[in-house]
VMD Tcl script that builds the backbone (N, CA, C; Angstrom):
set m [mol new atoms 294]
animate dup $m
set s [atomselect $m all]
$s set {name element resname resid chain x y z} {
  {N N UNK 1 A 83.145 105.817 -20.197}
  {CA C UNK 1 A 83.867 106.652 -19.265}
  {C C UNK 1 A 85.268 106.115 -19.020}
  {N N UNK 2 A 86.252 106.874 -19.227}
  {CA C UNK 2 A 87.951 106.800 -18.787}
  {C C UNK 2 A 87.686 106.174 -17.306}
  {N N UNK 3 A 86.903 106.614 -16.274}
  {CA C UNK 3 A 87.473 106.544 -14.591}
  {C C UNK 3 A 86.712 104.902 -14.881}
  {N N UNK 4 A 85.745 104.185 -15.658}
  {CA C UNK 4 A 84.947 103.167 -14.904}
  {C C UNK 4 A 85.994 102.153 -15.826}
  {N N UNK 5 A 86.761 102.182 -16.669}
  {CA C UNK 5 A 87.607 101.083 -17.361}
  {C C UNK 5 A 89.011 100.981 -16.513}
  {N N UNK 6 A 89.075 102.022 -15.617}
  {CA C UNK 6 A 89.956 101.270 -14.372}
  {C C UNK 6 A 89.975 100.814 -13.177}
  {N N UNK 7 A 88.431 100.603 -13.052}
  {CA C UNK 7 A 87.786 100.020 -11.881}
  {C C UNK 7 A 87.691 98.588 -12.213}
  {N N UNK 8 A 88.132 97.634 -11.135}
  {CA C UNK 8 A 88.162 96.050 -11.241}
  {C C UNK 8 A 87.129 95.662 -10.162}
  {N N UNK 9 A 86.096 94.773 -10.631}
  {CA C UNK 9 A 85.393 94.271 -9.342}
  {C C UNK 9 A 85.990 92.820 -9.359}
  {N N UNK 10 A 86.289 92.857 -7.973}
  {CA C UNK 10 A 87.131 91.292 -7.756}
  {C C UNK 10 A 86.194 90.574 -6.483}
  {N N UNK 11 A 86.363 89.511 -6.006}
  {CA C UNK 11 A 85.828 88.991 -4.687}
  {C C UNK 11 A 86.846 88.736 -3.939}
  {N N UNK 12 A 86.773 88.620 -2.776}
  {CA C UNK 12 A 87.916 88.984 -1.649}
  {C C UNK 12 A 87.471 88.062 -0.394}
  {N N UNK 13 A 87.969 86.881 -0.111}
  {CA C UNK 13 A 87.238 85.736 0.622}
  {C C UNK 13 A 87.880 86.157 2.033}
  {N N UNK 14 A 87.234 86.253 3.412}
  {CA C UNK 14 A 87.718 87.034 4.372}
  {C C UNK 14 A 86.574 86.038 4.874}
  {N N UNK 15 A 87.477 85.078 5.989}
  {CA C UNK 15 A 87.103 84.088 7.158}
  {C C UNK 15 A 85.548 83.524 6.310}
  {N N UNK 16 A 84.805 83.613 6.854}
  {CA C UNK 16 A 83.607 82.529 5.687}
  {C C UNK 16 A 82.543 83.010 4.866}
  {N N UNK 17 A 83.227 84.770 4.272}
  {CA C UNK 17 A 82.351 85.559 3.282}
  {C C UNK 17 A 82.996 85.768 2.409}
  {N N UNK 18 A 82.883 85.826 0.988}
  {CA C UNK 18 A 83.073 86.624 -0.035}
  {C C UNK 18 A 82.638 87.561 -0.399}
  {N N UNK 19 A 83.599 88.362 -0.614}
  {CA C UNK 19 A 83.236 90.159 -0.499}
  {C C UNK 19 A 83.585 90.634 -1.639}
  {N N UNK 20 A 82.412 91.239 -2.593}
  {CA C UNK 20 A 82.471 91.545 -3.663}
  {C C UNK 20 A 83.226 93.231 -3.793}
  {N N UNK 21 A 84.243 94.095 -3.996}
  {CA C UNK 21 A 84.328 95.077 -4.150}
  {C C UNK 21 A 84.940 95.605 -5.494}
  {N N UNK 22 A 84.204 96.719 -5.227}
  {CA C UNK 22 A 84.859 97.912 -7.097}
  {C C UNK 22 A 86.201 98.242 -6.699}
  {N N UNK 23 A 87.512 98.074 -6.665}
  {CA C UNK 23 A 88.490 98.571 -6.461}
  {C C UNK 23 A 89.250 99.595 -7.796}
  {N N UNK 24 A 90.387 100.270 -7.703}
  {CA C UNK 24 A 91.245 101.082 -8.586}
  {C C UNK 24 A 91.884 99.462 -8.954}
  {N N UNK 25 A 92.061 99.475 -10.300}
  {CA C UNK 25 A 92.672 98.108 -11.237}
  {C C UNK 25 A 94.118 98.440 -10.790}
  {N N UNK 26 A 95.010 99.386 -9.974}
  {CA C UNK 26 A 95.969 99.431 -9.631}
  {C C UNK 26 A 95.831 98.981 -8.255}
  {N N UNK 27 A 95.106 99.407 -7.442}
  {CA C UNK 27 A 95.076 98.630 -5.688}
  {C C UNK 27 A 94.848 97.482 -5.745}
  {N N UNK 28 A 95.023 96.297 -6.961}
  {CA C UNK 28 A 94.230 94.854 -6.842}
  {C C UNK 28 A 95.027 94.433 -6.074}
  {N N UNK 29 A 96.655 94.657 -6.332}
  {CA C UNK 29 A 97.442 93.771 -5.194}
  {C C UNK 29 A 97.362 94.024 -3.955}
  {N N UNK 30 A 97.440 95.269 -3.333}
  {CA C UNK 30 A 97.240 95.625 -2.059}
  {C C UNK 30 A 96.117 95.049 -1.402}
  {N N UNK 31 A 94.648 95.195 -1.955}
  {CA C UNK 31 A 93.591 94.484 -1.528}
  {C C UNK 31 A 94.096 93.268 -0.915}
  {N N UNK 32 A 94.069 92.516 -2.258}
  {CA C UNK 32 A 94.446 90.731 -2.295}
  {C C UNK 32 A 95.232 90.851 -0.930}
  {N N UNK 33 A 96.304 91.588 -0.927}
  {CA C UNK 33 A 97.164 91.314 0.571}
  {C C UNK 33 A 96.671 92.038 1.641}
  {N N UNK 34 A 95.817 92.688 1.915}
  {CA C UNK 34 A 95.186 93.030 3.144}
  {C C UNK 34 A 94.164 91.740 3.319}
  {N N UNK 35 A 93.266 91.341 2.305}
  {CA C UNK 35 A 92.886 90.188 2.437}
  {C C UNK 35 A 93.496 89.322 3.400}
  {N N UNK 36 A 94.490 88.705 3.068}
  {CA C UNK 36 A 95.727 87.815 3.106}
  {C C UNK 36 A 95.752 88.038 4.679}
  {N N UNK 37 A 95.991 88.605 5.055}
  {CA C UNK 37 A 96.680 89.932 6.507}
  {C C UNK 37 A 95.414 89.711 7.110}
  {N N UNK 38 A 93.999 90.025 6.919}
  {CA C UNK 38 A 92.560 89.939 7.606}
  {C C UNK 38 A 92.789 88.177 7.935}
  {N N UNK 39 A 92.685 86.947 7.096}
  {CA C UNK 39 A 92.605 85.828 7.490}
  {C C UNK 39 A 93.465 84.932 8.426}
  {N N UNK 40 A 94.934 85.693 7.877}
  {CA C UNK 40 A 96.010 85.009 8.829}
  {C C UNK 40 A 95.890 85.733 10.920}
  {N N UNK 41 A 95.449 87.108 10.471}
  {CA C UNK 41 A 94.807 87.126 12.102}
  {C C UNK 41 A 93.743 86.836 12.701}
  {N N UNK 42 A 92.687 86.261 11.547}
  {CA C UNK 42 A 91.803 85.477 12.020}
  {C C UNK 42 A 91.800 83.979 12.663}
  {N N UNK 43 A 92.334 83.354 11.572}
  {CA C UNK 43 A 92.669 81.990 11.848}
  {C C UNK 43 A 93.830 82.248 13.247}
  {N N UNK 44 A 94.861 82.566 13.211}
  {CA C UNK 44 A 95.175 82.719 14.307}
  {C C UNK 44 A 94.993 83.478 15.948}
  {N N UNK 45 A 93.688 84.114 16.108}
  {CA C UNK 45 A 92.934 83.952 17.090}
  {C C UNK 45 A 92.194 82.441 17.138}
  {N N UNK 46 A 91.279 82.187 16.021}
  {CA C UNK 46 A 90.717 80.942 15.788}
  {C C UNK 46 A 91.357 80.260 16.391}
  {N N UNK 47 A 92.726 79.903 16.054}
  {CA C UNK 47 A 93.464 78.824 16.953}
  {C C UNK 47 A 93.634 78.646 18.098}
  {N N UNK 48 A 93.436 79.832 19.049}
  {CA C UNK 48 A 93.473 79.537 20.186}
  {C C UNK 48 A 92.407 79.849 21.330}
  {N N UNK 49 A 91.417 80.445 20.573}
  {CA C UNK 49 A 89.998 80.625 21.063}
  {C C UNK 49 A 89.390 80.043 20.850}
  {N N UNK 50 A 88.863 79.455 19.195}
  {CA C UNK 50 A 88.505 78.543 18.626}
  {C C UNK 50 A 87.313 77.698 20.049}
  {N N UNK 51 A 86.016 77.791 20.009}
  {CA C UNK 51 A 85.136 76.811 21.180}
  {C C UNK 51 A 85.040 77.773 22.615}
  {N N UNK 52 A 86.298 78.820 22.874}
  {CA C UNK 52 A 86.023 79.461 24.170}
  {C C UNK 52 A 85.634 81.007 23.730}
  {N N UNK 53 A 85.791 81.498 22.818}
  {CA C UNK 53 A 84.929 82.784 22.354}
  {C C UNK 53 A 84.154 83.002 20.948}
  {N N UNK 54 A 83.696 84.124 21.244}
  {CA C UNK 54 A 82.129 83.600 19.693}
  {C C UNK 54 A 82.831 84.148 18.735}
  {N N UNK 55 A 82.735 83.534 17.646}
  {CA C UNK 55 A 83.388 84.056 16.051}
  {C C UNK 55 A 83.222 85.339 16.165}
  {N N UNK 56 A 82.582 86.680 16.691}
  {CA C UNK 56 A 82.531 87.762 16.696}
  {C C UNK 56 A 83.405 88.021 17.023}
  {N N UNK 57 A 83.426 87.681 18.901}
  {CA C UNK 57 A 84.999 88.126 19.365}
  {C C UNK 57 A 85.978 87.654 18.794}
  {N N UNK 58 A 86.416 86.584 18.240}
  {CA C UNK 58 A 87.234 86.389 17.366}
  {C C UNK 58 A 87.708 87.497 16.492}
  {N N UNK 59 A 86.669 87.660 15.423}
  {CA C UNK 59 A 87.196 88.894 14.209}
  {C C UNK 59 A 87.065 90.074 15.145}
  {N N UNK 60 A 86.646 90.389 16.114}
  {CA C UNK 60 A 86.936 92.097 16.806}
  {C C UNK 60 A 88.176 92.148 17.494}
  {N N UNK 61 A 89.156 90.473 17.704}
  {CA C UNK 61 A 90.717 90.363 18.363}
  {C C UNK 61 A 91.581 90.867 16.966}
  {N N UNK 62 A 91.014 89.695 16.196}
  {CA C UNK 62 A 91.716 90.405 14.738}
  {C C UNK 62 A 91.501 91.986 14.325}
  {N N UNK 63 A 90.418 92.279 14.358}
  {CA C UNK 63 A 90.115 93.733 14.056}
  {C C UNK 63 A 91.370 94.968 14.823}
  {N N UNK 64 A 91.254 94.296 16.250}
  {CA C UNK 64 A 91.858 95.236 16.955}
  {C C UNK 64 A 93.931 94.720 16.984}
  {N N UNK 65 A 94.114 93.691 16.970}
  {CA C UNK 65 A 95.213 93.266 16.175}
  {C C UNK 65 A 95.667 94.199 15.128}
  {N N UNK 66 A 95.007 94.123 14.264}
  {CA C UNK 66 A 95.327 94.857 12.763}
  {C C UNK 66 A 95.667 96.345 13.197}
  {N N UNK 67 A 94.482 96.942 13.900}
  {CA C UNK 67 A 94.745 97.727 13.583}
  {C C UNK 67 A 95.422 98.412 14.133}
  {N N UNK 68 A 95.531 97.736 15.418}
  {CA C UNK 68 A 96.954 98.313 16.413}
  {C C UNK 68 A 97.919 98.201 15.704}
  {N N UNK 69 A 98.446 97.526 15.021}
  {CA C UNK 69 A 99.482 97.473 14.160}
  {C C UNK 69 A 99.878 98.610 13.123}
  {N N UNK 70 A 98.453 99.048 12.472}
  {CA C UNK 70 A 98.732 100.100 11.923}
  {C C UNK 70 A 99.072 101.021 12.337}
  {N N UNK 71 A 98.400 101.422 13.686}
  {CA C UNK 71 A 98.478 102.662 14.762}
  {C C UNK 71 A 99.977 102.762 14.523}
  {N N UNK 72 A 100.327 101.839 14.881}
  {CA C UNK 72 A 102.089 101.664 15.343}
  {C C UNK 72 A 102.703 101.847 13.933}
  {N N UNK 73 A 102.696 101.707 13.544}
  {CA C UNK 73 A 103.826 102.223 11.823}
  {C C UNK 73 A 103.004 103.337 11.267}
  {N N UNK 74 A 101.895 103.722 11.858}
  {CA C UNK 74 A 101.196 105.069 11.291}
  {C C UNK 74 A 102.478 106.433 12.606}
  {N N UNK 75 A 102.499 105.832 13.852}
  {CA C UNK 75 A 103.382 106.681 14.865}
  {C C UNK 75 A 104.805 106.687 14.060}
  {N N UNK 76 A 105.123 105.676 13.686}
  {CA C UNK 76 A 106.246 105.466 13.202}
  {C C UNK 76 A 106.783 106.542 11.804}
  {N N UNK 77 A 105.938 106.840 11.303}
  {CA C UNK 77 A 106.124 107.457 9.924}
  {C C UNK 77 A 105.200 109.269 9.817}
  {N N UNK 78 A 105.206 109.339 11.202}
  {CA C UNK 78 A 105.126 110.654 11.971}
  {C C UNK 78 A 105.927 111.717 11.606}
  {N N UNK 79 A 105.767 112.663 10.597}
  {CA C UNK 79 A 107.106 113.418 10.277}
  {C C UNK 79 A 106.779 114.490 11.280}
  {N N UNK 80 A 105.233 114.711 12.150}
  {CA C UNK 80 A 105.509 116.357 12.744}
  {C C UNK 80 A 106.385 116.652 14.009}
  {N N UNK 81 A 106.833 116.127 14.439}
  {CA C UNK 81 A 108.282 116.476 15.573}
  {C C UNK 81 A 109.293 116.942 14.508}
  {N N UNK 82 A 109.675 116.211 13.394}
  {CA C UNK 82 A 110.761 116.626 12.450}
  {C C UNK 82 A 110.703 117.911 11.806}
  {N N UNK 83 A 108.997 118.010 11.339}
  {CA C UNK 83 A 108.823 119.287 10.761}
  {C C UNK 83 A 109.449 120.596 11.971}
  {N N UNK 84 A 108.354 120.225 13.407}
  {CA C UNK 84 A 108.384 121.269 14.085}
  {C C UNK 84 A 110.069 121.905 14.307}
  {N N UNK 85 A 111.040 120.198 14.435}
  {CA C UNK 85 A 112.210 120.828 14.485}
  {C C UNK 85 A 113.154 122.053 13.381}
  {N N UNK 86 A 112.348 121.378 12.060}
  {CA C UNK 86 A 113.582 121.971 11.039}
  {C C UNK 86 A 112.280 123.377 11.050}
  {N N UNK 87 A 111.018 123.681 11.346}
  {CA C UNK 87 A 111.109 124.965 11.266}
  {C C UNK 87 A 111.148 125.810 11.928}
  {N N UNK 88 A 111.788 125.460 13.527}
  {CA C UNK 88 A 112.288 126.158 14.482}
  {C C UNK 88 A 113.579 126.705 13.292}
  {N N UNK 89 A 114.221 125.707 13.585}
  {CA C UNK 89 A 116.007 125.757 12.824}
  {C C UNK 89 A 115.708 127.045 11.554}
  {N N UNK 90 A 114.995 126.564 10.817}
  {CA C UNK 90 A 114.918 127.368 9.815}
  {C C UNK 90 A 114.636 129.029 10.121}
  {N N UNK 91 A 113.715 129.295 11.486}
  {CA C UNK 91 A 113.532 130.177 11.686}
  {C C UNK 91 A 114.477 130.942 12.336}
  {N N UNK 92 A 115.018 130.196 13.106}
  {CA C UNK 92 A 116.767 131.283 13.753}
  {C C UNK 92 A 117.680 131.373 12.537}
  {N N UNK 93 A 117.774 130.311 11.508}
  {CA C UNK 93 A 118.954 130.790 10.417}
  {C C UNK 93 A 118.513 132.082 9.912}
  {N N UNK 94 A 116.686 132.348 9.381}
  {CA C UNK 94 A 116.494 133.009 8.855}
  {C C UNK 94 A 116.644 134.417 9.983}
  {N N UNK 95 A 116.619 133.913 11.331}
  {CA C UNK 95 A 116.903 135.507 11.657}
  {C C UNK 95 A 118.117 136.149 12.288}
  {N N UNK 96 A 119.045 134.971 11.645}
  {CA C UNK 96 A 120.832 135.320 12.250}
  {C C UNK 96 A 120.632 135.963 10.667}
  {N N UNK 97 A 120.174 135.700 10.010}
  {CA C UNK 97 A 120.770 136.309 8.289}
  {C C UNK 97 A 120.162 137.633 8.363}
  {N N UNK 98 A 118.826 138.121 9.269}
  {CA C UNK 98 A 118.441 139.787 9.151}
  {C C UNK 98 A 119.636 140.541 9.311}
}
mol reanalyze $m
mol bondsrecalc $m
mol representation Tube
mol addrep $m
């Protein structure tokens, strides 16, 4: 099969598991760096919780870390205010031209 010779199974080491996944042989880098991105907000809760909260809460600070982050450049890259504007606009040009 064409689709299964561009599937890569790689392992992906995230705080003290290795995680086996089938990825697209083109997303390997992205993975690897979300990887990357999962441990560095781990370890850094670790660092300062580290003995006063349970490794759970730990990865659910990181969890919610991350993904607030995304939230925020997902708002950021928001085109529907822009749309709604240009098809107001578009709609009075089109009806100064009737």
């Amino acid at each position: 099969m064409a689709g299964e010779e561009e599937k890569l199974h790689i392992r992906l080491h995230i705080y003290d598991t290795d995680m086996p996944v089938v990825i697209d042989r083109a997303d390997e880098f992205t993975y690897r760096e979300a990887a990357k991105d999962i441990n560095k907000a781990i370890n850094a809760y670790s660092e300062i919780f580290k003995g006063k909260k349970s490794d759970k809460e730990i990865l659910y600070m990181a969890l919610i870390d991350i993904t607030y982050n995304y939230e925020v450049e997902k708002m950021k890259n928001d085109t529907t205010p822009i749309n709604d504007i240009l098809s107001k606009i578009t709609t009075e040009i089109e009806d100064a031209l009737k």
